[in-house]
C-alpha positions in Angstrom: -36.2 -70.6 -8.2 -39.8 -69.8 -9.2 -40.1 -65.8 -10.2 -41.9 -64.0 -7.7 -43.7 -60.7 -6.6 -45.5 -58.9 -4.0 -48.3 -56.6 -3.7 -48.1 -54.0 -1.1 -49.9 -51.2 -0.3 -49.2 -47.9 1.7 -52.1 -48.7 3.8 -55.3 -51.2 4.3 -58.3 -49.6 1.8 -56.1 -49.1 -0.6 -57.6 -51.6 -3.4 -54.6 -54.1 -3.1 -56.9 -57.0 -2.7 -58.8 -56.2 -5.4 -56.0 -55.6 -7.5 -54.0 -58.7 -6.2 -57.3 -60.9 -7.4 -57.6 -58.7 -11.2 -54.1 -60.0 -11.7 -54.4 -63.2 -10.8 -57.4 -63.7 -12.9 -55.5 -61.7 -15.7 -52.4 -64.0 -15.1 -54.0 -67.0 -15.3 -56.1 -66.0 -18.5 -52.7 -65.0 -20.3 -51.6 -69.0 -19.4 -49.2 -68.1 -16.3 -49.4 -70.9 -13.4 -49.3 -68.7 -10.8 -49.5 -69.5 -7.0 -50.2 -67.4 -4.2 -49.1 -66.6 -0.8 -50.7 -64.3 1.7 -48.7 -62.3 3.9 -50.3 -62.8 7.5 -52.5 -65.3 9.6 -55.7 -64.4 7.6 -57.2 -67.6 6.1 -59.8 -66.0 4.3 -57.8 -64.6 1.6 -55.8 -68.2 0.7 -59.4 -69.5 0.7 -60.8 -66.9 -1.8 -57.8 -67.5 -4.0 -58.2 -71.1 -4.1 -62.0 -71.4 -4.1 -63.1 -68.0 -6.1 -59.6 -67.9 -8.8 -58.7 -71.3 -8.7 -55.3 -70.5 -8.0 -53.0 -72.6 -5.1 -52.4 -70.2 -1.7 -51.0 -70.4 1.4 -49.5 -68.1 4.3 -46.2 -66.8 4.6 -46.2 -65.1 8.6 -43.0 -63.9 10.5 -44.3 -64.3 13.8 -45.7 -67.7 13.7 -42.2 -69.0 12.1 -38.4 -67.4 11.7 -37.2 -65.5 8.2 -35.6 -69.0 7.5 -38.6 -71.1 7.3 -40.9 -68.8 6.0 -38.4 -68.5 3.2 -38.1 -72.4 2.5 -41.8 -72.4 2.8 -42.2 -70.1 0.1 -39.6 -72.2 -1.8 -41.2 -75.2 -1.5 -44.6 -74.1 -2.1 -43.3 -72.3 -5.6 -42.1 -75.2 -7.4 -44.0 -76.2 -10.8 -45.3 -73.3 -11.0 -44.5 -70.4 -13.5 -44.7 -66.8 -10.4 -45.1 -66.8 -6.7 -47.4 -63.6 -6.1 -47.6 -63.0 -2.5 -49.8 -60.2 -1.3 -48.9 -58.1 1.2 -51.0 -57.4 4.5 -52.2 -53.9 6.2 -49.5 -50.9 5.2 -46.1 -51.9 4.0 -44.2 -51.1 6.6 -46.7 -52.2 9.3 -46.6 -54.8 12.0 -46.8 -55.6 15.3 -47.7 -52.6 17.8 -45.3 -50.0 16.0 -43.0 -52.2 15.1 -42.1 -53.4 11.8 -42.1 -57.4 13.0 -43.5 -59.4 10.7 -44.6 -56.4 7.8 -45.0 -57.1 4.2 -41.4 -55.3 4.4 -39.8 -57.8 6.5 -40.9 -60.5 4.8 -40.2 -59.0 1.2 -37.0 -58.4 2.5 -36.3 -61.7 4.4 -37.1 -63.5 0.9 -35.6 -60.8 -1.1 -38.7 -60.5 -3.3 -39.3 -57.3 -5.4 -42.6 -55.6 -4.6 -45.3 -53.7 -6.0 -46.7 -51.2 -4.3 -50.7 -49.8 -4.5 -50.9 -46.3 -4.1 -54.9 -45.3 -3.4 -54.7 -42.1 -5.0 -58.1 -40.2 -4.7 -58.0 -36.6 -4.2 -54.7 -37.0 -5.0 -52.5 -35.8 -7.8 -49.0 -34.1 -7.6 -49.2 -35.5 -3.5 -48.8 -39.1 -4.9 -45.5 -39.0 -6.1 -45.0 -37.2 -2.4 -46.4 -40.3 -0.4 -44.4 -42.8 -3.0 -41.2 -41.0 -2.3 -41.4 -41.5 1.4 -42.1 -45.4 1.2 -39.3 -45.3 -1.0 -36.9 -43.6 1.5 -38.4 -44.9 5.0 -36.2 -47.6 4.8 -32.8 -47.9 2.6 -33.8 -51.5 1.2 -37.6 -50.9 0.5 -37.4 -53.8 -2.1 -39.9 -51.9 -4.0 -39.9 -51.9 -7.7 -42.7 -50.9 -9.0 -46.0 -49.0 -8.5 -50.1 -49.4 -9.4 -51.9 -46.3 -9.2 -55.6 -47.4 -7.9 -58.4 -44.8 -8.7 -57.0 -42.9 -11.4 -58.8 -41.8 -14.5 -57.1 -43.1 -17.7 -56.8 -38.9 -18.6 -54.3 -38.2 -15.4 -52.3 -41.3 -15.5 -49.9 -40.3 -18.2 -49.0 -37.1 -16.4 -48.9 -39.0 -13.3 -46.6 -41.5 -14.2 -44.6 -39.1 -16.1 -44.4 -37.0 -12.7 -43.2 -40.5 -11.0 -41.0 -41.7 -13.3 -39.1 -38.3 -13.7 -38.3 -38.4 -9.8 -37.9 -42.4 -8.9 -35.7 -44.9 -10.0 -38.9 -47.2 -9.9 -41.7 -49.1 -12.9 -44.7 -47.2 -12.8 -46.4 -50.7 -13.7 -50.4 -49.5 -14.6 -53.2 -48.2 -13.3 -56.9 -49.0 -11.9 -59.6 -46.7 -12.2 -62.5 -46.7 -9.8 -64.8 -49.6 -10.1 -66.7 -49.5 -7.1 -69.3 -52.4 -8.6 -66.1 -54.8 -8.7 -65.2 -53.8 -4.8 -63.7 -57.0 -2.5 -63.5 -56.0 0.5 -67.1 -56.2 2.0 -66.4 -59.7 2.5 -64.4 -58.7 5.4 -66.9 -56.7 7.2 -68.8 -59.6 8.3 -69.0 -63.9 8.8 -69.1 -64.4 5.2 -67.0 -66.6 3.4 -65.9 -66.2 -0.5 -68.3 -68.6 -2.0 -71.3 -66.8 -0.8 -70.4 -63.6 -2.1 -73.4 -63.2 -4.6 -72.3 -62.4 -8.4 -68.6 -62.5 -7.4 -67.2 -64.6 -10.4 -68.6 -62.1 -13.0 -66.6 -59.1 -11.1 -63.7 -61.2 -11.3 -63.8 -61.3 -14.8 -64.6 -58.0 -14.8 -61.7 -56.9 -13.1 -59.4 -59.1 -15.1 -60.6 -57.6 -18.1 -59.6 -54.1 -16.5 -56.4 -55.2 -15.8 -55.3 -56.9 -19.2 -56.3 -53.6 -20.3 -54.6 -51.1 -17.8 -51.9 -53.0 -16.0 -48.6 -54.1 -17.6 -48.5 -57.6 -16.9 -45.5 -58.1 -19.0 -43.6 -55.8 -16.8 -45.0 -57.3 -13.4 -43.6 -60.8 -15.1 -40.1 -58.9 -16.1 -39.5 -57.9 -12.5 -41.0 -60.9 -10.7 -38.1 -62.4 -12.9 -35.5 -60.2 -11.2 -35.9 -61.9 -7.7 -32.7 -63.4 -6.7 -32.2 -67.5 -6.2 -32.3 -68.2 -2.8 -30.3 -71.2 -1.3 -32.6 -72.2 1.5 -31.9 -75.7 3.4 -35.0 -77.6 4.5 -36.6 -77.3 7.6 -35.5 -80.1 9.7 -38.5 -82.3 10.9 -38.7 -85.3 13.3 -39.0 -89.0 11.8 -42.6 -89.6 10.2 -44.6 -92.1 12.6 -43.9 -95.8 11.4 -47.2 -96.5 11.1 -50.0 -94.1 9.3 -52.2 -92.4 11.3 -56.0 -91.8 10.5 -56.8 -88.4 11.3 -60.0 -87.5 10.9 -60.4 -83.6 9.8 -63.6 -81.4 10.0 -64.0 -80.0 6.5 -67.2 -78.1 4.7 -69.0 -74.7 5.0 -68.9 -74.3 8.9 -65.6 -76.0 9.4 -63.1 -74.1 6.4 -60.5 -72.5 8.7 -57.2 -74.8 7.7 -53.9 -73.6 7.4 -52.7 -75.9 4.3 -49.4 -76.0 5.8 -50.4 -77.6 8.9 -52.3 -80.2 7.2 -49.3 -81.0 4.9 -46.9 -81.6 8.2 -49.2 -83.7 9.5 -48.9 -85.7 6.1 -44.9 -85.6 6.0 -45.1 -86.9 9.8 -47.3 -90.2 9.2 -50.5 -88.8 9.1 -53.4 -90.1 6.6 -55.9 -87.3 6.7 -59.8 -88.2 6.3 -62.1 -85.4 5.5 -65.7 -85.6 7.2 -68.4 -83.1 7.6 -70.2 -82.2 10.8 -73.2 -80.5 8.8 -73.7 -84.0 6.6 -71.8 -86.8 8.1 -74.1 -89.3 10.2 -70.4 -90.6 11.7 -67.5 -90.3 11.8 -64.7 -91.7 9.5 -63.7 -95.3 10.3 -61.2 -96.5 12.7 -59.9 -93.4 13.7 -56.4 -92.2 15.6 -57.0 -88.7 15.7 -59.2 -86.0 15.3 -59.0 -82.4 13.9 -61.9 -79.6 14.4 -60.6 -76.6 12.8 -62.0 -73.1 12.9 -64.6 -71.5 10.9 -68.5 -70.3 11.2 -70.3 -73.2 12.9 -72.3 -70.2 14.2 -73.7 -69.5 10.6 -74.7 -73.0 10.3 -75.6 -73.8 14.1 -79.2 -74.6 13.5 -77.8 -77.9 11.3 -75.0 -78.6 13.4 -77.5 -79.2 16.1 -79.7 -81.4 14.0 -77.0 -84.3 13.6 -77.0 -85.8 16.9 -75.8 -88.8 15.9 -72.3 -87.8 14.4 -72.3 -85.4 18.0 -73.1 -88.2 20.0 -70.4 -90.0 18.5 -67.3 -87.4 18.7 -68.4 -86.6 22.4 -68.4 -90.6 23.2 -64.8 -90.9 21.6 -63.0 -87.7 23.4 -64.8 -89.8 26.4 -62.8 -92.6 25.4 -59.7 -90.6 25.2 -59.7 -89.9 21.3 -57.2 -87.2 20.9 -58.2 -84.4 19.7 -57.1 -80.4 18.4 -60.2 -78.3 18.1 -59.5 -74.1 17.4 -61.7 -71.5 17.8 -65.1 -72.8 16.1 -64.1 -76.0 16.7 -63.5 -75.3 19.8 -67.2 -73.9 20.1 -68.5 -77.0 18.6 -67.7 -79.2 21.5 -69.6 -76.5 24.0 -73.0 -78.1 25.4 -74.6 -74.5 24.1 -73.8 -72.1 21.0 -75.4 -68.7 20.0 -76.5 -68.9 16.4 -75.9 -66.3 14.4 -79.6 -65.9 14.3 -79.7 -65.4 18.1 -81.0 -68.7 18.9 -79.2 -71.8 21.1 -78.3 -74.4 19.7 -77.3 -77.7 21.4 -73.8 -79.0 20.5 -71.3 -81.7 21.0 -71.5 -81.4 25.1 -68.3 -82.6 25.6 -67.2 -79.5 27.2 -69.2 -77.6 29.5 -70.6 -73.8 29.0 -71.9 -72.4 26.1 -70.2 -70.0 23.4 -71.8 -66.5 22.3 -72.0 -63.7 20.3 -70.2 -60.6 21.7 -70.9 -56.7 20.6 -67.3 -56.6 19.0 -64.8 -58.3 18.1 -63.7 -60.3 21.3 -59.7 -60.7 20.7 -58.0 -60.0 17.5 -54.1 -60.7 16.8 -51.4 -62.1 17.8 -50.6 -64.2 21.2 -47.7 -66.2 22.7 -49.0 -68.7 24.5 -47.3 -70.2 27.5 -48.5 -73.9 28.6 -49.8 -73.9 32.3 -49.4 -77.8 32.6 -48.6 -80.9 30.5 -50.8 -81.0 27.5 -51.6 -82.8 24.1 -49.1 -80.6 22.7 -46.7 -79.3 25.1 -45.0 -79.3 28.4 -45.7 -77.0 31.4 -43.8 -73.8 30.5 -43.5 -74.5 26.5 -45.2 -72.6 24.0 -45.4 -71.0 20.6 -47.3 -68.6 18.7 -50.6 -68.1 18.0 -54.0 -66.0 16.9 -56.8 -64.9 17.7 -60.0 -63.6 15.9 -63.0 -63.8 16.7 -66.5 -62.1 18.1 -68.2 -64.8 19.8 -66.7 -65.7 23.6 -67.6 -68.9 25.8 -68.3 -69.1 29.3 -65.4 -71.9 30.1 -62.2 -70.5 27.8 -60.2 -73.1 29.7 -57.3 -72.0 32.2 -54.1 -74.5 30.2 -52.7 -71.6 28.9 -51.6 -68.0 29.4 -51.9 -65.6 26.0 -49.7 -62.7 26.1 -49.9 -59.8 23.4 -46.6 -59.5 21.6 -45.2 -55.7 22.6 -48.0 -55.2 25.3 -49.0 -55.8 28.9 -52.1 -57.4 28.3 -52.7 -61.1 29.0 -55.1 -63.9 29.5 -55.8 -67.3 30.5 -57.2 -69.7 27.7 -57.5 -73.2 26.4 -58.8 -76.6 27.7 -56.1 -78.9 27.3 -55.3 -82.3 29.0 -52.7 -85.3 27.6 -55.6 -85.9 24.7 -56.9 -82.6 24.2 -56.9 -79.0 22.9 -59.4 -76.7 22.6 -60.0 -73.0 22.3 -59.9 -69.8 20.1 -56.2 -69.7 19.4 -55.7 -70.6 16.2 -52.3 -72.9 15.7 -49.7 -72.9 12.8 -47.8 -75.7 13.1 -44.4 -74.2 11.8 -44.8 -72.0 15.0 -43.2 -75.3 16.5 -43.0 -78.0 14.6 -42.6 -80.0 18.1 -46.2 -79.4 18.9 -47.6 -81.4 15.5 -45.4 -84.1 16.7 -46.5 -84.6 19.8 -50.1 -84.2 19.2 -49.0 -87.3 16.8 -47.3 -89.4 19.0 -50.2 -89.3 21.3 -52.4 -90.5 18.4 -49.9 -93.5 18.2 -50.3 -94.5 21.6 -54.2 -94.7 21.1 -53.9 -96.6 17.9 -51.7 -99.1 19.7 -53.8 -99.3 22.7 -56.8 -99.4 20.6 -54.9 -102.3 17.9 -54.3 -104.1 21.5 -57.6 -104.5 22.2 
């Protein structure tokens, strides 16, 4: 099996995503083929590793799917290619409520991969070796291997990892010193995606300069190459449909949110994908058995939306004529006859569902949900249901009433999503893995309108 790695960190602000995206670069400059995993629902990561680094990514998430897929996932996703980094998500050892369900930990441990964990250490000296020691101990199996000191001065760092490497039984693998002009993370703090980050490709080099410089990449590689083979059997999937499906998927700057996953299923279950963009498009794609609206910022990008009424007028006449469809969270806002630009201005939309969608003070929901169906659907039966996320500040006047969300390890709860035999729509993002059933289904009711459409 491919080598692999992960980078942890003791907490979120640590630097690991900076870090994670200096190696890569370095990686890839030294001739490794690396790919990339990213522990967690986030999409925005896989999409600034793909876009930004040019380097393959996906997610690897313990509550949308059990220790044995995620595990085969990771498998499959690693061949032909020389490491499998996988970067962890929020503190090591945290996940859902206080739990540690579906950590970085559980998943380094469920795939038995050897991790790397980023210690922050300003205003820290003899304290970090302190706060290593109890990651180290918290649980008997930690998987961790190494360590990256992030803001340390190139003066302290031999005494520091002399202080480290006196006490642990653990790499002390490099250091990054501050570099606050090189810093990631502000793409989080608000609806931007990576390619509009101005400048960002010269940090990048910047930072993989740094590394090659202060980083052991050789010994990153040496204990990526200490994972374990893993004998994982498949994940069994239904027969493909007979005949291919056209499938027509939302794709450019306002519609980016795909898990590649997801879209690959489809593809191993019949389906022939067919990109389109809402912003350019005048129509849609030909001849079409399906239809996929995915998340993303249509509110960034309302004012152009709006401006295409042709391709609207189009999707909203085919969902009329019974065109199934999945649309999640912005795509879900798409459809709405209103939507709050980000510059506080409607905008008109699709129409096909009623209401409009708008900006809220805060985040609206954020995290996991199980959702629960509350009558037949394009996906499931009454009472089914799988896993699911939620993120997003803008809310909608008509959520839908199909489903009930409940948050894993709390009381709280919600109604949510439009959904009928043909359609699904609403801010719960999917991950097909969840229940591999659902992707299926939503399938075999394309095949039904391609034959009753072929009949015609």
């Amino acid at each position: 099996m491919t080598p692999r790695l992960m980078l942890a960190a003791a907490s979120s602000g640590s630097g690991k995503t900076t870090i994670a995206c200096a190696i890569l670069q370095a990686l890839t400059r030294m001739g490794e083929h690396p790919v990339s995993f990213k522990c967690g629902p986030d999409y925005i990561d896989p999409m600034f590793h793909r876009q930004v680094l040019g380097v393959p990514s996906r997610n690897l998430d313990l509550f949308f799917s059990d220790e044995a897929t995620a595990a085969y996932l990771l498998q499959k996703n690693s061949e032909n290619f020389s490491l499998a980094f996988i970067e962890g998500v929020m503190g090591y050892y945290d996940g859902i409520a206080t739990t540690t369900e579906a950590s970085s930990w559980q998943l380094a441990k469920a795939t038995q991969t050897p991790v790397v964990l980023v210690l922050n250490c300003k205003g820290m000296s003899v304290s970090i070796a302190a706060q290593l020691g109890g990651y180290l101990s918290y649980q008997p199996d930690s998987q961790i291997k190494g360590v990256i000191l992030n803001q340390v001065s190139k003066s302290i760092y031999p005494e520091i990892k002399a202080l480290i490497e006196q006490r642990y039984d653990v790499a002390v693998c490099g250091y990054m010193p501050k570099m606050s002009d090189c810093s990631l993370e502000s793409r989080h703090l608000g609806l931007v995606t990576a390619e509009e980050i101005g400048d960002l490709q010269q940090r990048l080099e910047k930072l993989g300069e740094q590394a090659m410089q202060t980083i052991d990449l050789p010994l990153l590689l040496k204990i990526a190459a200490q994972a374990p083979a893993l004998a994982i059997p498949p994940v069994q999937l239904p027969a493909p449909n007979p005949t291919p499906l056209r499938i027509g998927v939302a794709r450019d700057k306002a519609f980016s949110f795909y898990y590649a996953d997801n879209l690959e299923l489809l593809e191993q279950l019949g389906a022939q994908l067919v990109e389109f963009s809402p912003l350019h498009d005048p129509q849609l794609p030909d001849d079409l058995d399906g239809l996929l609206l995915g998340g993303g910022y249509p509110e960034l990008y309302a004012d152009t939306l709006s401006q295409n009424r042709t391709l609207m007028a189009q999707i909203k006449a085919s969902l009329q004529n019974g065109l199934p469809c999945i649309a999640e969270c912005g795509g879900f806002q798409y459809l709405c006859e209103q939507l709050e630009g980000a510059d506080s201005k409607s905008y008109s939309m699709v129409g096909f569902l009623p209401g409009s969608s708008f900006r809220t003070p805060s985040l609206r929901r954020f995290g996991y949900v199980r959702l629960t169906a509350q009558k037949d659907n394009l996906l499931c039966k009454k009472g089914e249901g799988f896993a699911a996320h939620e993120f997003h500040y803008w809310d909608s006047q008509h959520c839908g009433n199909g489903c009930i969300a409940q948050k894993p390890c709390r009381r709280s709860s919600w109604e949510c999503v439009v959904c009928d035999e043909n359609f699904w729509a609403g801010y719960p993002h999917l991950y097909f893995y969840a229940n591999v059933q659902m992707a299926k289904n939503f399938l075999n009711r394309c095949n039904r309108f391609h034959t009753q459409k072929e009949g015609k």
